[in-house]
DSSP file (Angstrom, degrees, kcal/mol; ACC not computed):
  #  RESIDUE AA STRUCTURE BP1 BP2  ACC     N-H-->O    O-->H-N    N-H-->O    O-->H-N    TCO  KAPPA ALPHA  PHI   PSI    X-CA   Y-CA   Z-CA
    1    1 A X              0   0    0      0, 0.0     2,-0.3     0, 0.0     0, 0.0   0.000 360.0 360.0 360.0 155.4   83.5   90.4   44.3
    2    2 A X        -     0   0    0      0, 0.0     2,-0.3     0, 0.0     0, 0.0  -0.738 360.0-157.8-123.9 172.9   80.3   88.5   45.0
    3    3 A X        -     0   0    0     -2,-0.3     2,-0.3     3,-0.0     3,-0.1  -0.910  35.1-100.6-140.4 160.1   76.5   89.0   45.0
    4    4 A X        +     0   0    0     -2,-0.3    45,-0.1     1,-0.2     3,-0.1  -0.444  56.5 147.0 -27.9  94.2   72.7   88.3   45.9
    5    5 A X        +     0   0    0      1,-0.5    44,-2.1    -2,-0.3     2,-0.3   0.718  67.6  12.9-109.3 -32.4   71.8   86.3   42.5
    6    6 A X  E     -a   49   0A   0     42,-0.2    -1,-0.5    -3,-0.1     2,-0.3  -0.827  55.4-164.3-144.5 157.4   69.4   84.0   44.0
    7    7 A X  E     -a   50   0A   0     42,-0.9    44,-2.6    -2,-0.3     2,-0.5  -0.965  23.8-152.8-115.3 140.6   67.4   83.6   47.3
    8    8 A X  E     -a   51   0A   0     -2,-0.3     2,-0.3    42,-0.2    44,-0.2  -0.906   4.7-158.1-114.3 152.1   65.8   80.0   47.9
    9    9 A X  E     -a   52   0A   0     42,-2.1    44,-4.7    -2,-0.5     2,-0.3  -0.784  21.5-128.9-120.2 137.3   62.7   79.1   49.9
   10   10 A X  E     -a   53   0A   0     -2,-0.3     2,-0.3    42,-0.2    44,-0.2  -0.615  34.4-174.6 -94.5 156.3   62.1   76.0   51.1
   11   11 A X  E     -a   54   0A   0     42,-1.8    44,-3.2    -2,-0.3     3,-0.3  -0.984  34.8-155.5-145.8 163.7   57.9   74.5   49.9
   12   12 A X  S    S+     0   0    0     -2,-0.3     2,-0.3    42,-0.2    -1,-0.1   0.719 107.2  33.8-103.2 -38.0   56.0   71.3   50.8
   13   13 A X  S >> S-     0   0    0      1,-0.1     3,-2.6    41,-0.1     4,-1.5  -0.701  72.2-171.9-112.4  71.5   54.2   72.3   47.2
   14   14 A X  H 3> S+     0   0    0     21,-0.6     4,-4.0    -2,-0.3     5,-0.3   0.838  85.9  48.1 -35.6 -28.9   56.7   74.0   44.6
   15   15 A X  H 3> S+     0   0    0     20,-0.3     4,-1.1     1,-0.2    -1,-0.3   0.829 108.1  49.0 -92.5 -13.0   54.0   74.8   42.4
   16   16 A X  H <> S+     0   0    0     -3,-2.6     4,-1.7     2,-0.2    -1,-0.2   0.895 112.7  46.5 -75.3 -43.4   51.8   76.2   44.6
   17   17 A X  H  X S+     0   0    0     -4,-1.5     4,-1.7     2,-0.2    -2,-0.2   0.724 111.1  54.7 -74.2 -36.0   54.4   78.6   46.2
   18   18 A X  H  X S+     0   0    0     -4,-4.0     4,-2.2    -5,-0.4    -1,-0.2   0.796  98.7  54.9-100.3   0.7   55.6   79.5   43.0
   19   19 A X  H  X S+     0   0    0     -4,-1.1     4,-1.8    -5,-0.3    -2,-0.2   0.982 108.3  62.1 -50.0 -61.1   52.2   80.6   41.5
   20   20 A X  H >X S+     0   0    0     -4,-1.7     4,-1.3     1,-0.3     3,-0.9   0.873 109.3  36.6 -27.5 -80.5   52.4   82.7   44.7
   21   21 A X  H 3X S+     0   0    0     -4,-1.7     4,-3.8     1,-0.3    -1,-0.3   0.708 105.4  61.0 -44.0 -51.4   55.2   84.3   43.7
   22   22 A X  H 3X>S+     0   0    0     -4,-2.2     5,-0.8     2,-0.2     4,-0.6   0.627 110.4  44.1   5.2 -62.7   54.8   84.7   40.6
   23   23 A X  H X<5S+     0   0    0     -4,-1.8     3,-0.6    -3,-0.9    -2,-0.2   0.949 113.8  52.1 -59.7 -76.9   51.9   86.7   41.3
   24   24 A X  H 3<5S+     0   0    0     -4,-1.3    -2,-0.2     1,-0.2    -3,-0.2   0.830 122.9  22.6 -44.9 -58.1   53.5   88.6   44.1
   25   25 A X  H 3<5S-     0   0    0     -4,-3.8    -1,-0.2    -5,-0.1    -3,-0.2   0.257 100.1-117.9-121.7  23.6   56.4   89.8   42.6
   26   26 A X  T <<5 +     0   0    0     -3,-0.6    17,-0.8    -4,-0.6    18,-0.4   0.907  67.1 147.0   3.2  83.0   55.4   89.7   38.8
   27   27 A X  E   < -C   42   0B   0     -5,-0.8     2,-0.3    15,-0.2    15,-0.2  -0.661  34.6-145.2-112.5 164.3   58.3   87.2   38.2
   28   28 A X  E     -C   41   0B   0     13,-1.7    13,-2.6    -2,-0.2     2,-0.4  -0.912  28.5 -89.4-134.8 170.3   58.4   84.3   35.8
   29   29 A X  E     -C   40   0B   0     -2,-0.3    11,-0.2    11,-0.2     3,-0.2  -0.603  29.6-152.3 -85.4 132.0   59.8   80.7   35.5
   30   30 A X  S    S-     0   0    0      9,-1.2     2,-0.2     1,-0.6    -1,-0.1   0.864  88.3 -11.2 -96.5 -93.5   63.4   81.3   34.0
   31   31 A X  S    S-     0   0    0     -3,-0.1    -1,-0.6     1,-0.1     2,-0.5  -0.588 105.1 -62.7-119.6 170.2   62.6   77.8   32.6
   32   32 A X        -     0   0    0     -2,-0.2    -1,-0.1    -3,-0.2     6,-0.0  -0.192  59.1-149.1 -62.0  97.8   59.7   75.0   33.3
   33   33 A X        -     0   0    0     -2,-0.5     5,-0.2     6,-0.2     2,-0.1   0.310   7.5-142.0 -32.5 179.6   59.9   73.8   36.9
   34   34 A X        -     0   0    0      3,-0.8    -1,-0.1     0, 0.0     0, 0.0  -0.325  34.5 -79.1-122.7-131.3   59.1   70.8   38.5
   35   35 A X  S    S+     0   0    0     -2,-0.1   -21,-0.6   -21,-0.1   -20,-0.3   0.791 125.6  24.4 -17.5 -58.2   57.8   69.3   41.2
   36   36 A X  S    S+     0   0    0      1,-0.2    18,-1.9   -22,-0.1     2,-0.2   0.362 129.2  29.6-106.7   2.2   60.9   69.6   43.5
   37   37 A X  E     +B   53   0A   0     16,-0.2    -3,-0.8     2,-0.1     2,-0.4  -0.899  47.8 162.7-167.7 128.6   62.4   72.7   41.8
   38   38 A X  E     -B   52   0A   0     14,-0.8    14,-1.6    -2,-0.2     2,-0.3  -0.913  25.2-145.1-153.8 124.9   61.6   75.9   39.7
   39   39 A X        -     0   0    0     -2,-0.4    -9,-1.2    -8,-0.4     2,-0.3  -0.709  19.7-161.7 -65.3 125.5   63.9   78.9   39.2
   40   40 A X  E     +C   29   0B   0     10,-0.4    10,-0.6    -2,-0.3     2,-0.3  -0.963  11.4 175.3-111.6 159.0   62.0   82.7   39.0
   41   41 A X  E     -C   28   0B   0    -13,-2.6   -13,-1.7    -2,-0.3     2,-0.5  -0.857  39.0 -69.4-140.6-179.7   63.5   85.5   37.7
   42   42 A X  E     -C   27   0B   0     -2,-0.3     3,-0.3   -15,-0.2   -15,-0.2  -0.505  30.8-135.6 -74.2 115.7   62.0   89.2   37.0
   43   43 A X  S    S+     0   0    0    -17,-0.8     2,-0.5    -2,-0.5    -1,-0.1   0.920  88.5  14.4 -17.3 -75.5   59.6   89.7   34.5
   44   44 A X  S    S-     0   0    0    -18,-0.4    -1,-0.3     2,-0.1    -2,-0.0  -0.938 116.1  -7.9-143.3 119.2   61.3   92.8   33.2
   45   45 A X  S    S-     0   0    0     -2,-0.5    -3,-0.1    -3,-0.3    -1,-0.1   0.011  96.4 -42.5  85.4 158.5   64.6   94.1   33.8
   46   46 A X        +     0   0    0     -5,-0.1     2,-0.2    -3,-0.1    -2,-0.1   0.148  66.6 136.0 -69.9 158.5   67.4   92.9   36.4
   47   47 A X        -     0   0    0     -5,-0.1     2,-0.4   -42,-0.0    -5,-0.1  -0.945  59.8 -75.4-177.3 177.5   66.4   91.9   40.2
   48   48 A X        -     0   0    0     -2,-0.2   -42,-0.2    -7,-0.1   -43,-0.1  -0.788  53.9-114.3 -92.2 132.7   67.6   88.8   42.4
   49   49 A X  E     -a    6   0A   0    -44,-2.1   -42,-0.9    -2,-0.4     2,-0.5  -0.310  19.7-143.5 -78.9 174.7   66.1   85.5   41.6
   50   50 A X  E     -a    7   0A   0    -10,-0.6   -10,-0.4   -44,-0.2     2,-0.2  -0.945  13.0-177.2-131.5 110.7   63.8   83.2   43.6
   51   51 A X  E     -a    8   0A   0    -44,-2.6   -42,-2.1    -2,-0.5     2,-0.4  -0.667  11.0-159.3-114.7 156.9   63.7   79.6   43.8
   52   52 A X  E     -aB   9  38A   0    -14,-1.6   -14,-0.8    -2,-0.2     2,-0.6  -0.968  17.0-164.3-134.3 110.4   61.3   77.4   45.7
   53   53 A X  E     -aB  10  37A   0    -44,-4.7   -42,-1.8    -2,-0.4   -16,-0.2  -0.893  30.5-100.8-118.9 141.0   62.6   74.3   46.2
   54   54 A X  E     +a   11   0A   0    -18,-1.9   -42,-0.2    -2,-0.6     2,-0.2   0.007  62.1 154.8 -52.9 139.4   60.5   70.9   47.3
   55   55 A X        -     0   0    0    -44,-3.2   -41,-0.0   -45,-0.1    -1,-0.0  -0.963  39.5-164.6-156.8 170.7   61.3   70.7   51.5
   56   56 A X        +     0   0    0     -2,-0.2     2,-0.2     2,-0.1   -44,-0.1   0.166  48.2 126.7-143.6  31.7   59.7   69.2   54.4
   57   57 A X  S    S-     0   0    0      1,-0.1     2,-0.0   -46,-0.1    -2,-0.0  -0.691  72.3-104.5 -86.7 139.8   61.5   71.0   57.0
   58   58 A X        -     0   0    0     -2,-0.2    -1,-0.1     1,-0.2    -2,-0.1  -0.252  37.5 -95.6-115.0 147.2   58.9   72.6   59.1
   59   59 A X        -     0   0    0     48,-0.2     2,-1.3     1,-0.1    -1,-0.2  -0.201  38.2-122.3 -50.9 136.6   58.0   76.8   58.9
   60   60 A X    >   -     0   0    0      1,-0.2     3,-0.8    50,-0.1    50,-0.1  -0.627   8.1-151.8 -86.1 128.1   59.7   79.0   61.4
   61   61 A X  T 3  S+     0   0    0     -2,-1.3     2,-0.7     1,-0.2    -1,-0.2   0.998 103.6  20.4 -46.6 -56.0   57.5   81.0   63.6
   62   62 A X  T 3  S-     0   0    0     -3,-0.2    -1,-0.2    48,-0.0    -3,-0.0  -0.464  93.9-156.7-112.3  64.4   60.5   83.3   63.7
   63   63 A X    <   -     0   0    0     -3,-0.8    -4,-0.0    -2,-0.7    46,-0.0   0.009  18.9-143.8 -87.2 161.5   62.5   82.6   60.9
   64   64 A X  S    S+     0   0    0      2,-0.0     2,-0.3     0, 0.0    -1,-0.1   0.134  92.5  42.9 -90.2  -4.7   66.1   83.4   60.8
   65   65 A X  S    S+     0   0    0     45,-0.1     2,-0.2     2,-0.0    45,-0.1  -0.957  72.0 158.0-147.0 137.9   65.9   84.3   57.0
   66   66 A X        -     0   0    0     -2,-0.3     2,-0.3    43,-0.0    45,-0.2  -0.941  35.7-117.1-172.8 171.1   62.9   86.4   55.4
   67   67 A X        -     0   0    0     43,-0.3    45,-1.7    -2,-0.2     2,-0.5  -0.748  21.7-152.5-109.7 153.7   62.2   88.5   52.5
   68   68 A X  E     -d  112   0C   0     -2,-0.3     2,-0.5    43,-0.2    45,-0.1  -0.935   6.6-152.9-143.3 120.5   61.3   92.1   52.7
   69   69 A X  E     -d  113   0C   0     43,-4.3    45,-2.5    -2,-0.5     2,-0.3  -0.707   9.3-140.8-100.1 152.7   59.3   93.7   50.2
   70   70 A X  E     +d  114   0C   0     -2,-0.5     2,-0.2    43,-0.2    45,-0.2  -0.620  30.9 148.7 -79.2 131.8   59.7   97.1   49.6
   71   71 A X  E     -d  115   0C   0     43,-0.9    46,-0.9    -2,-0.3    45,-0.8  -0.838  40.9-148.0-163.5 134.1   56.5   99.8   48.8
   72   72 A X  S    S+     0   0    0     -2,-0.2    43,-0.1     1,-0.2    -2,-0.1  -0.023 104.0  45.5 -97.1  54.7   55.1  103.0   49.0
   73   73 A X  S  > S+     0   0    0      2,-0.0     4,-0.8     0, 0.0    -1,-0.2  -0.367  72.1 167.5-178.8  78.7   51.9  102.2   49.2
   74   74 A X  T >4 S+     0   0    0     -3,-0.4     3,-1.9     1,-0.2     4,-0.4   0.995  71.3  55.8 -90.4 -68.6   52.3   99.5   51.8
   75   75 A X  T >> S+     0   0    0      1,-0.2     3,-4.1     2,-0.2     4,-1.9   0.866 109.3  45.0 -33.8 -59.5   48.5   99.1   52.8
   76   76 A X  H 3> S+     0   0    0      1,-0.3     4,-0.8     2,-0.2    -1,-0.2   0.772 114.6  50.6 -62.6 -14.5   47.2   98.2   48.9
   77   77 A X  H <X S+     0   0    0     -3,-1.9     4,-0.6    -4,-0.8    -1,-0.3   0.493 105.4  53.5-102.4  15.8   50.2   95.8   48.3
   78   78 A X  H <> S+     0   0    0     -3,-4.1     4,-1.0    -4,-0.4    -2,-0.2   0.410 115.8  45.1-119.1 -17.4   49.4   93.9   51.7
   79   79 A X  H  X S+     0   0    0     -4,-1.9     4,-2.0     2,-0.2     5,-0.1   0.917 112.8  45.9 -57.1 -49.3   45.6   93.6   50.1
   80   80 A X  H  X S+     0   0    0     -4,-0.8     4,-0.8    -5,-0.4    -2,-0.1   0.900 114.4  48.0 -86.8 -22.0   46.6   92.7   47.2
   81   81 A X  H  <>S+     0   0    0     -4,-0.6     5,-1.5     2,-0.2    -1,-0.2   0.736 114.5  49.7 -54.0 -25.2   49.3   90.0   48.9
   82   82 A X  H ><5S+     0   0    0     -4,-1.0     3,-0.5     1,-0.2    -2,-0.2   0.710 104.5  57.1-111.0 -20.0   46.6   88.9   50.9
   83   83 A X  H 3<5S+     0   0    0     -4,-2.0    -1,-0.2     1,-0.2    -2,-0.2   0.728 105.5  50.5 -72.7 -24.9   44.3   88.5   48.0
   84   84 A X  T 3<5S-     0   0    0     -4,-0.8    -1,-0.2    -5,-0.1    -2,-0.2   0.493 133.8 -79.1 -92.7   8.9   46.7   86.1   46.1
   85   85 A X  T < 5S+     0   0    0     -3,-0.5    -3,-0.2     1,-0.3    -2,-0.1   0.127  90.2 124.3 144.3 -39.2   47.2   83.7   49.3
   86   86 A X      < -     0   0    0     -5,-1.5     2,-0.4     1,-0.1    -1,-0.3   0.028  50.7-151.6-126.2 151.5   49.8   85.4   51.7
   87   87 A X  E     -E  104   0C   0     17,-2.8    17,-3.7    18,-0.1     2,-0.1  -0.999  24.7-106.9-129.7 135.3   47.7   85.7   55.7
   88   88 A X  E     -E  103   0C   0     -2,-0.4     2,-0.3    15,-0.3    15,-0.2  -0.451  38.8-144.8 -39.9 119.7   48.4   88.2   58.0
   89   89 A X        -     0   0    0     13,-1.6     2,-1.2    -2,-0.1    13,-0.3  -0.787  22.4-114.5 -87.9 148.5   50.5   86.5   61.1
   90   90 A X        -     0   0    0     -2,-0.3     2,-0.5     2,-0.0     3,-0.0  -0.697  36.5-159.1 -72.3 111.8   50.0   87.6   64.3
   91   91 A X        +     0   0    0     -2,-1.2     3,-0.2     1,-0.1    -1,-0.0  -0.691  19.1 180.0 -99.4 128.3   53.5   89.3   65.3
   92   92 A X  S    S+     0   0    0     -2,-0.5    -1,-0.1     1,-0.1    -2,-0.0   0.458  78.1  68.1-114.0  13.5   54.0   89.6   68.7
   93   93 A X        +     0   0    0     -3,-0.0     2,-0.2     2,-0.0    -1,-0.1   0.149  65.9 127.4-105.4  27.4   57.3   91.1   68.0
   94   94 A X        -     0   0    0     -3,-0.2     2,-0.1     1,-0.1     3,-0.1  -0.410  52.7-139.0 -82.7 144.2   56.0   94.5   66.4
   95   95 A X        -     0   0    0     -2,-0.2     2,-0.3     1,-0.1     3,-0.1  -0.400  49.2 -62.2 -92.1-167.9   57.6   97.6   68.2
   96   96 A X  S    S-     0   0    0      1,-0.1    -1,-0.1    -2,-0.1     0, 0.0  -0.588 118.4  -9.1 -87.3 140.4   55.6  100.4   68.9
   97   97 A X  S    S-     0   0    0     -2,-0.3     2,-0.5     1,-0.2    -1,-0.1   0.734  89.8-170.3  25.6 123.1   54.2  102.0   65.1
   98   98 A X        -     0   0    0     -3,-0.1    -1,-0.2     2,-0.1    -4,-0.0  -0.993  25.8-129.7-127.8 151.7   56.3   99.9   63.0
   99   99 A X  S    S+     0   0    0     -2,-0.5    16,-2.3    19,-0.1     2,-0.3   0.070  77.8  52.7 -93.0  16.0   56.8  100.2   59.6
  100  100 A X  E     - F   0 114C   0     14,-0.2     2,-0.2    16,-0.0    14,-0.2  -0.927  67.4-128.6-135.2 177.5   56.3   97.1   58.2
  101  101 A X  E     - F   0 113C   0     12,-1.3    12,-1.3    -2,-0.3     2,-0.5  -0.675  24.8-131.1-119.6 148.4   53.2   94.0   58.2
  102  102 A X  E     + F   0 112C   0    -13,-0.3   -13,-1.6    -2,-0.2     2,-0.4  -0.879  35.1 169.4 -91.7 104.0   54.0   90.7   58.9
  103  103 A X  E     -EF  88 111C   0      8,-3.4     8,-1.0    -2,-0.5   -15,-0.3  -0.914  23.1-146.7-143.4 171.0   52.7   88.4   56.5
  104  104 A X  E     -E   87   0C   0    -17,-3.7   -17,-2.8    -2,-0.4     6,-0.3  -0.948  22.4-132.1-119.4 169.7   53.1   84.3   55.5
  105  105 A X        -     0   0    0      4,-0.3     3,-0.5    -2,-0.2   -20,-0.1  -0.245  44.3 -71.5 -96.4-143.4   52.9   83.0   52.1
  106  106 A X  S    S+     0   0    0      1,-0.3   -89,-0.1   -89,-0.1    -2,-0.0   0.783 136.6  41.9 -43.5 -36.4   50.9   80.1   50.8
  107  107 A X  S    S-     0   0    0    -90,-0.1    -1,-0.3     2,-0.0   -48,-0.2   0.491 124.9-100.8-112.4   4.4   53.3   77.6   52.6
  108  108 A X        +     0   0    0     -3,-0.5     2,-0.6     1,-0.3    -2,-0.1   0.670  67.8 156.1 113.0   1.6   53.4   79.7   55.7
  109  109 A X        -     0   0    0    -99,-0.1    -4,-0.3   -50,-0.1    -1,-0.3  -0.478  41.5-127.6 -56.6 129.4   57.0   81.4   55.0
  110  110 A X        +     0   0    0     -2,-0.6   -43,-0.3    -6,-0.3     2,-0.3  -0.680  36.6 166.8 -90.4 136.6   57.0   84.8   56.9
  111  111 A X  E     - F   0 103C   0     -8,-1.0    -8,-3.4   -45,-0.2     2,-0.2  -0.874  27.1-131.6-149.3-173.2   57.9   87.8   55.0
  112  112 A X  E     -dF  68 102C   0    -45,-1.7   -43,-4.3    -2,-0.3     2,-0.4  -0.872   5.5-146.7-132.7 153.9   57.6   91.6   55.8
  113  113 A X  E     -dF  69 101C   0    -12,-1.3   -12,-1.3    -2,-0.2     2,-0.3  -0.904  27.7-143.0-141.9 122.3   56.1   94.5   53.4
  114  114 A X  E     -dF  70 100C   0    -45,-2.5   -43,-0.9    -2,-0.4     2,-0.6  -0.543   4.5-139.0 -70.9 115.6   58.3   97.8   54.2
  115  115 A X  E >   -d   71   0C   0    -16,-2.3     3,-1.4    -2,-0.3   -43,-0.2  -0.925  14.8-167.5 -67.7  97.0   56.6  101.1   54.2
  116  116 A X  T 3  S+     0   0    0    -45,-0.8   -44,-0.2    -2,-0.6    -1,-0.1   0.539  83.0  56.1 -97.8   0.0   59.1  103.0   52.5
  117  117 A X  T 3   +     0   0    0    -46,-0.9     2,-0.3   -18,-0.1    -1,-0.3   0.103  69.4 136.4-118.7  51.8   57.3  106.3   53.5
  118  118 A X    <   -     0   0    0     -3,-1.4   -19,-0.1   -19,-0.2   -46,-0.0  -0.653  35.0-172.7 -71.9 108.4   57.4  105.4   56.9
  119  119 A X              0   0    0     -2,-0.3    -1,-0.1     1,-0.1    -3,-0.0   0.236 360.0 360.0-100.7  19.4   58.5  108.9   58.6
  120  120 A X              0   0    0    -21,-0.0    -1,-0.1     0, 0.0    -2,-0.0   0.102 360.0 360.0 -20.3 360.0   59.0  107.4   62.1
């Protein structure tokens, strides 16, 4: 049987993108990155890691891969994302009341933050 251990994200600046994260998802460096390459893993207690690895392959508007974070309290954690880097995108793909935000981070990856007491 297999599993999720890792997702990676491609960055034009590893270090910048993984301050981001870091930040975001109060993760740490499983050991000292580098430029082109930095493993994170969960602060405290098990989760899937996140690596940011150097690329110069260009962001998708509509990417085909994304992260979705999870919260009940979806407004204060898309504040406080937006306060550590991450910009609201203009989604033109929102359904009618939808229950999650659209957002990119520092290098402009699109990710979603789930209202998970969205009674829709």
């Amino acid at each position: 049987m297999v599993h999720i251990g890792t997702v990676v994200m491609g960055a034009s600046d590893v270090g910048r993108a993984a301050a981001f994260w870091k930040a975001a998802l109060r993760y740490t460096e499983r050991e000292p990155g580098t430029d082109d390459w930095v493993v994170l893993v969960p602060v405290e207690g098990p989760g899937v890691w996140l690596s940011q690895g150097r690329s110069v392959s260009p962001v998708q508007e509509v990417p085909r891969v994304h992260l979705d974070l999870y919260s009940d309290t979806q407004e204060a954690e898309v504040a406080r994302l937006i306060g550590l880097g991450a910009e609201r995108v203009a989604w033109e793909l929102y359904p009618p009341d939808p229950d999650f935000v659209v957002l990119a981070d520092p290098e402009g990856n699109r990710f979603c933050v789930i209202d998970t007491t969205y009674g829709g």
